[in-house]
N, CA, C and O atoms as a DFTB+ gen file, in Angstrom:
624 C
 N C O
     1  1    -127.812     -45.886     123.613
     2  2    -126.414     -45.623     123.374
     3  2    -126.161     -45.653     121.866
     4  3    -126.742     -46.488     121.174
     5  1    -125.486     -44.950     121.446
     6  2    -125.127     -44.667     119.993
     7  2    -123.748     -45.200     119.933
     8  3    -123.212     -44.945     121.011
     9  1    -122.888     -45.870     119.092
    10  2    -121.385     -46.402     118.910
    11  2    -121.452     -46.395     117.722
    12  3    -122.488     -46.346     117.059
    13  1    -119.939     -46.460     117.181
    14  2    -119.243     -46.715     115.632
    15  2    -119.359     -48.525     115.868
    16  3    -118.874     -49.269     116.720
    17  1    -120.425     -48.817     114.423
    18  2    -120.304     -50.479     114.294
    19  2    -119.011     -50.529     114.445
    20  3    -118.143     -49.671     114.602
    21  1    -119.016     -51.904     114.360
    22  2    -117.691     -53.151     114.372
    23  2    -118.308     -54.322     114.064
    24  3    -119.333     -54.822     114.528
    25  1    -117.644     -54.652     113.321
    26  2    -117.863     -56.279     112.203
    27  2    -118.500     -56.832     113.289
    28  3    -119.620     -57.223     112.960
    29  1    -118.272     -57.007     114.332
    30  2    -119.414     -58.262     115.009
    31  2    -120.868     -58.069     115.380
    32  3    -121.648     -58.687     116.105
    33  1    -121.003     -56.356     114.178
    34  2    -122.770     -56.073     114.587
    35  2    -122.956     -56.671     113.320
    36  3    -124.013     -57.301     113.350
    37  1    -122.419     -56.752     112.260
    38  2    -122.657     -57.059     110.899
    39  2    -124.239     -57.487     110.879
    40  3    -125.238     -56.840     110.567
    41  1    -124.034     -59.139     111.440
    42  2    -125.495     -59.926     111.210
    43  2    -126.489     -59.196     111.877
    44  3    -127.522     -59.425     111.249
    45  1    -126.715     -58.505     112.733
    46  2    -127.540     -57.710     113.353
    47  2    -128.004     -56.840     112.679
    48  3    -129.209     -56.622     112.554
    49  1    -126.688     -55.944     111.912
    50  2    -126.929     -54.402     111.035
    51  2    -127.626     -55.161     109.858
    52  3    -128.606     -54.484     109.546
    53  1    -127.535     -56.386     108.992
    54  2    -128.194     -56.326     107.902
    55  2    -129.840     -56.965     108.386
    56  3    -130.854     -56.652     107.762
    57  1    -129.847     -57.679     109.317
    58  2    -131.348     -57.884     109.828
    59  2    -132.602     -56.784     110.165
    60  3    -133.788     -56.858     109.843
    61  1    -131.915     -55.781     110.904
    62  2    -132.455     -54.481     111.072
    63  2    -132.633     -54.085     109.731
    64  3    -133.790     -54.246     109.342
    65  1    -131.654     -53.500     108.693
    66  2    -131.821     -53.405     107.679
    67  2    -132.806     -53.959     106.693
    68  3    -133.634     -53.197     106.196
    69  1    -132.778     -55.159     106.393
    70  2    -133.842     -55.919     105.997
    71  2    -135.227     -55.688     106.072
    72  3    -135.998     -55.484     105.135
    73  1    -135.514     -55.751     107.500
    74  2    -136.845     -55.348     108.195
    75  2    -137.184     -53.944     108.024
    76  3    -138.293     -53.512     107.711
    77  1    -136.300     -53.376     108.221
    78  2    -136.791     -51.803     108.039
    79  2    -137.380     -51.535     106.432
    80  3    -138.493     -51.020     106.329
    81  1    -136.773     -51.819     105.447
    82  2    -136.766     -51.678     104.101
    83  2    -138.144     -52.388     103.739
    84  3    -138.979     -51.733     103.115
    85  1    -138.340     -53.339     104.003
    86  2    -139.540     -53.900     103.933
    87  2    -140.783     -53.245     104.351
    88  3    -141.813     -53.484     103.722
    89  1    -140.790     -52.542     105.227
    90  2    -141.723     -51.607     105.650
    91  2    -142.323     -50.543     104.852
    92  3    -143.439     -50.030     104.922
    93  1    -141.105     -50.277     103.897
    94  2    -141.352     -49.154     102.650
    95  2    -141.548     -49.679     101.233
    96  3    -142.177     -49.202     100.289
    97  1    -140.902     -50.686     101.340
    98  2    -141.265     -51.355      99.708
    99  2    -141.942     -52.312      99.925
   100  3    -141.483     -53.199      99.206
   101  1    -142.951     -52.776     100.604
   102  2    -143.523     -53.960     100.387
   103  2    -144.779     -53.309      99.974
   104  3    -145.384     -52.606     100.783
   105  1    -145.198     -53.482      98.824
   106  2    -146.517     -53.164      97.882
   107  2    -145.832     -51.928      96.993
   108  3    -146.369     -50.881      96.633
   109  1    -144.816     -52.274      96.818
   110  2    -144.408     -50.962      95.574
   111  2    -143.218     -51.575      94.833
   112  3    -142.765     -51.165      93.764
   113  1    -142.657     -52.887      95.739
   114  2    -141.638     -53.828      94.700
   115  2    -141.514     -54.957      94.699
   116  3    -141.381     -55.236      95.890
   117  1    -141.450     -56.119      93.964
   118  2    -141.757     -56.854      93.978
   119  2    -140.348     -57.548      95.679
   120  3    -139.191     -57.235      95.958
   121  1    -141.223     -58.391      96.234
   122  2    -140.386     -58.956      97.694
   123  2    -138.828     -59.393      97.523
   124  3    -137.867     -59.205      98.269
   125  1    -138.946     -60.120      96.121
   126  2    -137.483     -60.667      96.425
   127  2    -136.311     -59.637      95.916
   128  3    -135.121     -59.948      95.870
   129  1    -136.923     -58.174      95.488
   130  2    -136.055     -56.913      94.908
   131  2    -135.428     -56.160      96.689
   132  3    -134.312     -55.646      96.766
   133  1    -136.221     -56.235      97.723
   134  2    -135.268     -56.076      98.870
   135  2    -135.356     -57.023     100.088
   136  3    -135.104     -56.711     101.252
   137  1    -135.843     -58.495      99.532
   138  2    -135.861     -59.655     101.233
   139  2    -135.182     -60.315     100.690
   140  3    -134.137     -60.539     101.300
   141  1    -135.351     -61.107      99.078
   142  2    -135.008     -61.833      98.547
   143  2    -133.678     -62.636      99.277
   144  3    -133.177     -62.006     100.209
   145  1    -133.197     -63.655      99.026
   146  2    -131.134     -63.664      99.195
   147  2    -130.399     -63.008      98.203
   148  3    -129.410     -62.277      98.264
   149  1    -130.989     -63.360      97.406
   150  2    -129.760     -62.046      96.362
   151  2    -129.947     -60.893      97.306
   152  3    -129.181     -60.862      98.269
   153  1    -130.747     -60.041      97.199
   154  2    -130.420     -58.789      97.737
   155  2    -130.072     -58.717      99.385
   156  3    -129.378     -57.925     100.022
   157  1    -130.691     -59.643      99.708
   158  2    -129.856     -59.835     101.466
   159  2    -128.052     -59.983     101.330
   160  3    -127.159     -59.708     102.131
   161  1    -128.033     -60.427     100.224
   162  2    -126.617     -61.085     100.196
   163  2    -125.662     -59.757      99.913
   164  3    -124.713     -59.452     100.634
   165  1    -126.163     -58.878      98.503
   166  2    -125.664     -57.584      98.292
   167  2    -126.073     -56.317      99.806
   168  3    -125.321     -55.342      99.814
   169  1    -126.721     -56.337     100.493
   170  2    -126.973     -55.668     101.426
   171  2    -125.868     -56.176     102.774
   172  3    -125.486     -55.408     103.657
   173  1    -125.487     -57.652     102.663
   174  2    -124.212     -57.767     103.484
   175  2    -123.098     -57.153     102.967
   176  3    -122.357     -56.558     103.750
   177  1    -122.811     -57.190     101.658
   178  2    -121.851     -56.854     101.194
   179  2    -121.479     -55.554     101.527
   180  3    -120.430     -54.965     101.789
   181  1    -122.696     -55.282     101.436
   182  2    -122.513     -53.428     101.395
   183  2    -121.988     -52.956     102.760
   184  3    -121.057     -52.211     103.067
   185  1    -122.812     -53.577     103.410
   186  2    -122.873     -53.090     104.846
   187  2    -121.401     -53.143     105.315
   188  3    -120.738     -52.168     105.668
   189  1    -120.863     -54.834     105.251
   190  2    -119.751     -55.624     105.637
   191  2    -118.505     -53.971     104.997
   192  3    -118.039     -53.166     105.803
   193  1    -118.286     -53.904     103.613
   194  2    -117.376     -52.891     103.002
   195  2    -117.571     -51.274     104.171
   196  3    -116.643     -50.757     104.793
   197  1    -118.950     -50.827     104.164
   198  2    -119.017     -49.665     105.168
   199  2    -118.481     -49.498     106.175
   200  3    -117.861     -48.539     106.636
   201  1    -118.905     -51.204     106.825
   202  2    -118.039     -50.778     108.388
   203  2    -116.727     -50.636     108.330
   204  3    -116.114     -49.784     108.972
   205  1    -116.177     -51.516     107.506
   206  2    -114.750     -51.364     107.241
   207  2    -114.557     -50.403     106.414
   208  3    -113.487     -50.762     105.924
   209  1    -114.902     -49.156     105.758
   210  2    -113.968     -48.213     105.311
   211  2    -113.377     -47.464     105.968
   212  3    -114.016     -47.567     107.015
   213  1    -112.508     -46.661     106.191
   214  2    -111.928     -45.758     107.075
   215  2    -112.660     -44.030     106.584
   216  3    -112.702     -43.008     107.268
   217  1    -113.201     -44.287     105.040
   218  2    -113.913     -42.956     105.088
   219  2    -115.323     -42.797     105.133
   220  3    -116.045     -41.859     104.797
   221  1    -115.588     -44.039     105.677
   222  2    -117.340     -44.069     105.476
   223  2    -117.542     -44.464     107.726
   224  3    -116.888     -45.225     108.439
   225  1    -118.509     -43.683     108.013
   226  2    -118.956     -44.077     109.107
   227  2    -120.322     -45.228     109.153
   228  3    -121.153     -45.455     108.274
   229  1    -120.239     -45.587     109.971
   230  2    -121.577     -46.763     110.578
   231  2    -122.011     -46.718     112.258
   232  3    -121.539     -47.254     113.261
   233  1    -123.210     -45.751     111.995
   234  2    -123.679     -45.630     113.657
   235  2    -124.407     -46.855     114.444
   236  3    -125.392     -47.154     113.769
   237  1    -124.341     -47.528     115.376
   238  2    -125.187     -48.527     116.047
   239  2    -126.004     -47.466     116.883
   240  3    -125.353     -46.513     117.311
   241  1    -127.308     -47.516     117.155
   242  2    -128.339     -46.966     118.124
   243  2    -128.549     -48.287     118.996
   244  3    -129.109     -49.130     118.295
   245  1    -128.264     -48.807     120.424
   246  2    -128.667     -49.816     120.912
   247  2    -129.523     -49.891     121.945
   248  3    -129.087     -49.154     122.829
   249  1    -130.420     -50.358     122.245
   250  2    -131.570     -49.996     123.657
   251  2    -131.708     -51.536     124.307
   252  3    -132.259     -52.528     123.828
   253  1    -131.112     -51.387     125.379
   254  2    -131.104     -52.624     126.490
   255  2    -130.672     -53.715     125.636
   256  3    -131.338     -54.694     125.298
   257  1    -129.094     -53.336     125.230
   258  2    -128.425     -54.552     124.426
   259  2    -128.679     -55.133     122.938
   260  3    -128.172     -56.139     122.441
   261  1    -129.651     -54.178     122.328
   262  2    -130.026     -54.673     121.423
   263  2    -130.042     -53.957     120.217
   264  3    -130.709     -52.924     120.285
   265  1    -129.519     -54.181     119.145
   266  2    -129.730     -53.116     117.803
   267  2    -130.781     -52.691     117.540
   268  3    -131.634     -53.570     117.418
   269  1    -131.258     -51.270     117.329
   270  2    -132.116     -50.654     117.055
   271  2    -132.370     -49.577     116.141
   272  3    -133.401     -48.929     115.961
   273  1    -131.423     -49.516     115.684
   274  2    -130.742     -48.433     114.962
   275  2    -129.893     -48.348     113.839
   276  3    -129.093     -49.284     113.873
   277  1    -129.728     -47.611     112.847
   278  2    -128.636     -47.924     112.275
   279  2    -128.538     -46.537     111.225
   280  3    -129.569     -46.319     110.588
   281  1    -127.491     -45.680     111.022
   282  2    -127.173     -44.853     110.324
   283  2    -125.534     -44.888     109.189
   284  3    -124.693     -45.632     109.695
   285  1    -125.190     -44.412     108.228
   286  2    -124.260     -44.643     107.733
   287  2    -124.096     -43.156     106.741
   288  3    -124.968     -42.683     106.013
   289  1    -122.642     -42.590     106.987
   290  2    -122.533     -41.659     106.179
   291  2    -120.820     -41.683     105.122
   292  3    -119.675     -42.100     105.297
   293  1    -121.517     -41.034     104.142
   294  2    -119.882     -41.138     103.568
   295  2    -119.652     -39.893     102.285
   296  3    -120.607     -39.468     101.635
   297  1    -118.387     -39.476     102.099
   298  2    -118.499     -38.505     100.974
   299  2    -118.154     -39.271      99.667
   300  3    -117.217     -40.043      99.464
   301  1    -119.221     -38.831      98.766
   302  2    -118.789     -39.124      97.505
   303  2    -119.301     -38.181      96.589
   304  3    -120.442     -37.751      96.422
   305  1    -118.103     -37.919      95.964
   306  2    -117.829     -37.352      95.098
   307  2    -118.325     -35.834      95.634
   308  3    -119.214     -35.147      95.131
   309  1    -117.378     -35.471      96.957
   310  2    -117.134     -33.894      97.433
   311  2    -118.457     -34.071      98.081
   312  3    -117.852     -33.886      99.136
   313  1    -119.641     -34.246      98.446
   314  2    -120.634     -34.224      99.178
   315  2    -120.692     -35.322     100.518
   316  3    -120.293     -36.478     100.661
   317  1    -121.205     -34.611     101.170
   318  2    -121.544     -35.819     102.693
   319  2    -123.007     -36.636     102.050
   320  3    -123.918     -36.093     101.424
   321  1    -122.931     -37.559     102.290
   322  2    -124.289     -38.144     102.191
   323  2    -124.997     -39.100     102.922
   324  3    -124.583     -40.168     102.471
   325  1    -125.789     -39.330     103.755
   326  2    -126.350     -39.708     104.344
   327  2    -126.872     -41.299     103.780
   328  3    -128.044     -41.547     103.497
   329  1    -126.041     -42.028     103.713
   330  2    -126.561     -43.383     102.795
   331  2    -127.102     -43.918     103.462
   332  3    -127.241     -44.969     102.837
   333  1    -127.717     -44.085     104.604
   334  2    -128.881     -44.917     105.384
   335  2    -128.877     -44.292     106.878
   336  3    -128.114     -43.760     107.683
   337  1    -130.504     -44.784     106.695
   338  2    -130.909     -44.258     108.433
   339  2    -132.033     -45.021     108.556
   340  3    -132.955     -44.737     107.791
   341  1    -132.218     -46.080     109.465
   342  2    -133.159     -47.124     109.870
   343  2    -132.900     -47.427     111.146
   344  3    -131.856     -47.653     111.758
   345  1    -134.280     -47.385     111.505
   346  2    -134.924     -48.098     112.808
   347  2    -135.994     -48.937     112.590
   348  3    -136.933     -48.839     111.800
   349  1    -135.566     -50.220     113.839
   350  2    -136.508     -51.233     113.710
   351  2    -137.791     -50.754     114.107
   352  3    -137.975     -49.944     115.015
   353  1    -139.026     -51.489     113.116
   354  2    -139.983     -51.049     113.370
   355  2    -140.455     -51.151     114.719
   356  3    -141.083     -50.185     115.152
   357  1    -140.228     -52.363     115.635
   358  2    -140.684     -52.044     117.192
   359  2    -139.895     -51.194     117.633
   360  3    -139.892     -51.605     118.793
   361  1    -138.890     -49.919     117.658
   362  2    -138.624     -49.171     118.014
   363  2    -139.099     -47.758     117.582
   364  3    -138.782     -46.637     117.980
   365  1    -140.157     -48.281     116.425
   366  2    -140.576     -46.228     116.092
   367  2    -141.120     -45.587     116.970
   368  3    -141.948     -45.950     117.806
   369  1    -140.575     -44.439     116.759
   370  2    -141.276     -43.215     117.650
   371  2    -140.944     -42.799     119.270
   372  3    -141.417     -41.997     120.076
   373  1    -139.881     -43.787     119.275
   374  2    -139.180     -43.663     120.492
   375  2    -137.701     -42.995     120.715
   376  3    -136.865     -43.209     121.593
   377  1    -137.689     -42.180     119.690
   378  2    -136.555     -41.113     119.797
   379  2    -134.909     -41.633     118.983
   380  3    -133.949     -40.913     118.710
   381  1    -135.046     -42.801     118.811
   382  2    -133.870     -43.275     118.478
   383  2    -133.315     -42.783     116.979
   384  3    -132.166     -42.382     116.795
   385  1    -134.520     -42.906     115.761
   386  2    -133.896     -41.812     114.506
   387  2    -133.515     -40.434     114.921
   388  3    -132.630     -39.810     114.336
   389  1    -134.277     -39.895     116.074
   390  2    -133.767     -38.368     116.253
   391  2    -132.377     -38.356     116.848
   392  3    -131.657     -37.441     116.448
   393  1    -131.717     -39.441     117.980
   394  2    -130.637     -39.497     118.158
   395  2    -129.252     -39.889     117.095
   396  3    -128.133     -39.501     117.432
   397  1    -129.410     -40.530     116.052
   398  2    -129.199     -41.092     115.414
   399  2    -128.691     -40.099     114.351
   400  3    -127.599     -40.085     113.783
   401  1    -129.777     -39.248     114.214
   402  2    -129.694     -38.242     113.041
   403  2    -128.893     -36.829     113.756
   404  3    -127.992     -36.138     113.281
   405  1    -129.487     -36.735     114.851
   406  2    -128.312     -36.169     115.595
   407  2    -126.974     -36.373     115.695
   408  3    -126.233     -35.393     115.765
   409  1    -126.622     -37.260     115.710
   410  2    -125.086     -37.951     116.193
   411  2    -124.436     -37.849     114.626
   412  3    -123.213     -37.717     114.591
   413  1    -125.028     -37.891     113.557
   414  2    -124.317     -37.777     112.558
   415  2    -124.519     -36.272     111.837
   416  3    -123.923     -35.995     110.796
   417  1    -125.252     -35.512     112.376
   418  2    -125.366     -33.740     111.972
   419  2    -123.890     -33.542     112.839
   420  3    -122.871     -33.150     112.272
   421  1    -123.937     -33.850     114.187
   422  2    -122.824     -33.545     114.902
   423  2    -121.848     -33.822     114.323
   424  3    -121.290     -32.824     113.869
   425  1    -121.163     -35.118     114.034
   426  2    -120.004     -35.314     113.237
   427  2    -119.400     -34.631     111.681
   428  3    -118.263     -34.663     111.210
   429  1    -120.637     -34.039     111.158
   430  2    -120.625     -33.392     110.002
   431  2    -120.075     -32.351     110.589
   432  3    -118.899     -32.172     110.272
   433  1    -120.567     -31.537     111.405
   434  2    -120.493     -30.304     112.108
   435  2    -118.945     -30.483     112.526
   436  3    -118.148     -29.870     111.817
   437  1    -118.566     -31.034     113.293
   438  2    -117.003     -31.636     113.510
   439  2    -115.984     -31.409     112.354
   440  3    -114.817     -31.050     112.194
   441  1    -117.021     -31.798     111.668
   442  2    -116.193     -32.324     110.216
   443  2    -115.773     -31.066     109.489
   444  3    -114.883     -31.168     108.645
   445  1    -116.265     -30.018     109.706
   446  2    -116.566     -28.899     108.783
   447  2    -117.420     -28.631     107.716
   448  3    -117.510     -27.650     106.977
   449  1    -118.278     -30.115     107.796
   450  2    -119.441     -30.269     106.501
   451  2    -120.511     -28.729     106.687
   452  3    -121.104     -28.163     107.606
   453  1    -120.338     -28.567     105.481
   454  2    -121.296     -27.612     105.018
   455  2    -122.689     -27.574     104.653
   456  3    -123.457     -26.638     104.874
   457  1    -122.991     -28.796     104.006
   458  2    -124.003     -29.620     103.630
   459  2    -123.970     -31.237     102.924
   460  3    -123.068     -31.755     102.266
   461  1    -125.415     -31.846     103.365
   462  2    -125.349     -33.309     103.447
   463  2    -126.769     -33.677     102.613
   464  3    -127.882     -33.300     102.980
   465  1    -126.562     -34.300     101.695
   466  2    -127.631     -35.127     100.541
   467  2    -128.077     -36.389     101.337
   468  3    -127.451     -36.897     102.268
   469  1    -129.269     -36.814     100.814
   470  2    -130.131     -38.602     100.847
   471  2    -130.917     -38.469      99.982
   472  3    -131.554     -37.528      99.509
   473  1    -130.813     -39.637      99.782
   474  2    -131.753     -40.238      98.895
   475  2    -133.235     -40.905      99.269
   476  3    -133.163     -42.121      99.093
   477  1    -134.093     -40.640      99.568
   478  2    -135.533     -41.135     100.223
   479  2    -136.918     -41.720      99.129
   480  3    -137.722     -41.033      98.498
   481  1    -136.790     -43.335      99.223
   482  2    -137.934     -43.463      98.259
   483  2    -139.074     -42.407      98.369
   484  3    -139.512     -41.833      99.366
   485  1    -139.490     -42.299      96.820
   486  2    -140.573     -41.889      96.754
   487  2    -141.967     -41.950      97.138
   488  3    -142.810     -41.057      97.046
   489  1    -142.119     -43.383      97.678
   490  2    -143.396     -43.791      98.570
   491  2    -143.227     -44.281      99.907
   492  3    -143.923     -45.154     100.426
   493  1    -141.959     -43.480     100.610
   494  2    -141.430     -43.938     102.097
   495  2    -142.000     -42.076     102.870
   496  3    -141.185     -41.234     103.247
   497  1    -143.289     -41.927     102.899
   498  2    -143.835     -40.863     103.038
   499  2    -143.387     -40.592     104.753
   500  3    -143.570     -39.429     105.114
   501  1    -142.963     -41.312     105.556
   502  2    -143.154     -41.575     107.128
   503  2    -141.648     -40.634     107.303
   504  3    -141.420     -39.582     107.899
   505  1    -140.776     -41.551     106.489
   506  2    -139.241     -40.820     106.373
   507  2    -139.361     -39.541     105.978
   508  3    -139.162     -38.628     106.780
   509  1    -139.715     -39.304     104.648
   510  2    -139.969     -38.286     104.533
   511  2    -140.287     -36.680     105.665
   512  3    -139.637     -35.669     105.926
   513  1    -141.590     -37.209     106.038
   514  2    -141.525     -36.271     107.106
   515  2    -141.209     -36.082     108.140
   516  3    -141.800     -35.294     108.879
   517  1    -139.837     -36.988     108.587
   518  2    -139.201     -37.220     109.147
   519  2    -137.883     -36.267     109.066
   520  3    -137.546     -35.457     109.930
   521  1    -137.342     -36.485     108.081
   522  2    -136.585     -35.233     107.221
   523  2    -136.816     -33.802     107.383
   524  3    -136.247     -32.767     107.731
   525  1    -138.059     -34.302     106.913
   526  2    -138.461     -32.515     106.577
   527  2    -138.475     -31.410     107.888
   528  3    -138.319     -30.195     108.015
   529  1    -138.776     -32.657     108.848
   530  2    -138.866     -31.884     109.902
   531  2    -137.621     -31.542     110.692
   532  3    -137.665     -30.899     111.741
   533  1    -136.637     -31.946     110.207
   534  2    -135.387     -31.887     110.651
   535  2    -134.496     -31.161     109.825
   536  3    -133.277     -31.234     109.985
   537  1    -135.138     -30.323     108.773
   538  2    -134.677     -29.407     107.910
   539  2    -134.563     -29.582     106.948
   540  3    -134.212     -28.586     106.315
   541  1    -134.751     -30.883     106.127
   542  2    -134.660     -31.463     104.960
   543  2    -135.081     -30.971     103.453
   544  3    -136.224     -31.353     103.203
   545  1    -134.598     -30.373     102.581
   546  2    -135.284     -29.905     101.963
   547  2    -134.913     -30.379     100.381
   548  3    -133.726     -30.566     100.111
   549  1    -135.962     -30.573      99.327
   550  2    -135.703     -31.305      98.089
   551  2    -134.487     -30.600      97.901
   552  3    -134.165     -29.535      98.427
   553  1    -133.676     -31.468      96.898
   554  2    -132.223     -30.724      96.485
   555  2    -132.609     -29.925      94.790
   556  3    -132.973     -30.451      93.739
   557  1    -132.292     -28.283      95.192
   558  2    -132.952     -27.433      93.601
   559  2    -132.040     -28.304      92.682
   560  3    -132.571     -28.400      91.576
   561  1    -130.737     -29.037      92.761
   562  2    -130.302     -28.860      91.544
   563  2    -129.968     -30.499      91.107
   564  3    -129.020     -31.030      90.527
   565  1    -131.141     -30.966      91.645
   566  2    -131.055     -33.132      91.478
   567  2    -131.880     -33.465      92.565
   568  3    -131.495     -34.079      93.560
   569  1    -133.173     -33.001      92.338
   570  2    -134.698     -33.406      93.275
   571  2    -134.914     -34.908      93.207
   572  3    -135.474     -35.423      94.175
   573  1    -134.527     -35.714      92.146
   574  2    -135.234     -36.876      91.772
   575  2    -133.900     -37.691      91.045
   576  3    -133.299     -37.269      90.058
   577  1    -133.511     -39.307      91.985
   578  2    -132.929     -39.937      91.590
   579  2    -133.776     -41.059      91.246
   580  3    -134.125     -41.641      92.273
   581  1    -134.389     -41.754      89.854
   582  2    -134.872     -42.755      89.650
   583  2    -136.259     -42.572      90.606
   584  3    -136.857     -41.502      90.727
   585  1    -136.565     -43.593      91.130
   586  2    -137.502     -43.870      92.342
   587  2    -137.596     -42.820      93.660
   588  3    -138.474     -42.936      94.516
   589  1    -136.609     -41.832      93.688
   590  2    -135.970     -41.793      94.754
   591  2    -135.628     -40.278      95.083
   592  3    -134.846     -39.727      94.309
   593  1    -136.103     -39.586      96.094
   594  2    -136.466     -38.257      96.081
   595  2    -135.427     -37.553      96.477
   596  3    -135.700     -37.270      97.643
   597  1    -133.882     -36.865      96.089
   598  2    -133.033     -36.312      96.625
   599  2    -133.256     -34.891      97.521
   600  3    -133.853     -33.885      97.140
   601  1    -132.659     -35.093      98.701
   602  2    -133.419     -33.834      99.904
   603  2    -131.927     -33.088     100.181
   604  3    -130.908     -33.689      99.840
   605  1    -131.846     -31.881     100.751
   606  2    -130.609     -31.901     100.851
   607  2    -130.739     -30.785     102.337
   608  3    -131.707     -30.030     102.426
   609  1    -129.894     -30.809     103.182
   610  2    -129.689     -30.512     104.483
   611  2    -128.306     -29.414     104.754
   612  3    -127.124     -29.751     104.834
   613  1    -128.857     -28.080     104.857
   614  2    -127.437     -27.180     104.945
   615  2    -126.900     -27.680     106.698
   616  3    -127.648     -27.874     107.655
   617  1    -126.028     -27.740     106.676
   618  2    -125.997     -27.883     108.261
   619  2    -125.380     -26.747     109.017
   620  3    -124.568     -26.054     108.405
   621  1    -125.616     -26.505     110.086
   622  2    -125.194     -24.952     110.865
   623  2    -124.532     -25.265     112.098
   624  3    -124.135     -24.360     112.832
């Protein structure tokens, strides 16, 4: 089942979060740059502000009661952007990023979005072709944010 969070997934959404991120930066940053508490603490923050904006969405993916999922989109500055898409690692490969990524092409599509940006570390190769295969393609005109590979998605 896919739903719009609500503050009482919070502790759930930043745990998933946590874990997922770790999967991609662990041997490319140092641990306490995304497990640390500082950054657990800014990753509540973030999260906590998302669910509550009225212009930013927050998807829950849940399988037999349990968070599994997690997507978040918002426009800034005139673009849709795709600011996160994670699944727990005991859930890969079991369809839930494809629903996930679905459910928010759809709402774009709703939306009248034309096209939608992310940002994808540079050594998160799994995501990557994850993307790509879902139409993802480097962005010609801002390929490279820092660390961080900008892809960009026309939607139809």
């Amino acid at each position: 089942m896919i739903r719009t969070a609500t503050p009482a997934d919070l502790d759930a959404v930043v745990q998933l979060h946590t874990e997922a991120r770790a999967t991609y930066y662990r041997g490319h940053l140092p641990e306490e740059e995304y497990a640390g508490a500082a950054e657990v603490g800014l990753s509540r923050g973030g999260w906590s502000r998302a669910i509550d904006r009225p212009d930013a969405t927050v998807l829950c993916a849940e399988r037999d009661g349990t968070l599994a999922g997690i997507a978040a989109f918002a426009v800034r500055d005139g673009v849709m952007h795709l600011t996160q898409l994670h699944v727990s690692p005991s859930h890969w490969r079991t369809g839930i990023g494809t629903e996930l990524h679905t459910a928010c092409v759809d709402a774009w599509r709703q939306a009248g979005v034309d096209s939608a940006r992310l940002e994808v570390f540079v050594h998160n190769t799994r995501a990557q072709a994850f993307y790509a295969d879902r139409g993802w393609a480097p962005d010609p005109d801002h390929p490279r944010a820092g660390t961080h590979l900008v892809l960009r998605l026309t939607v139809s």
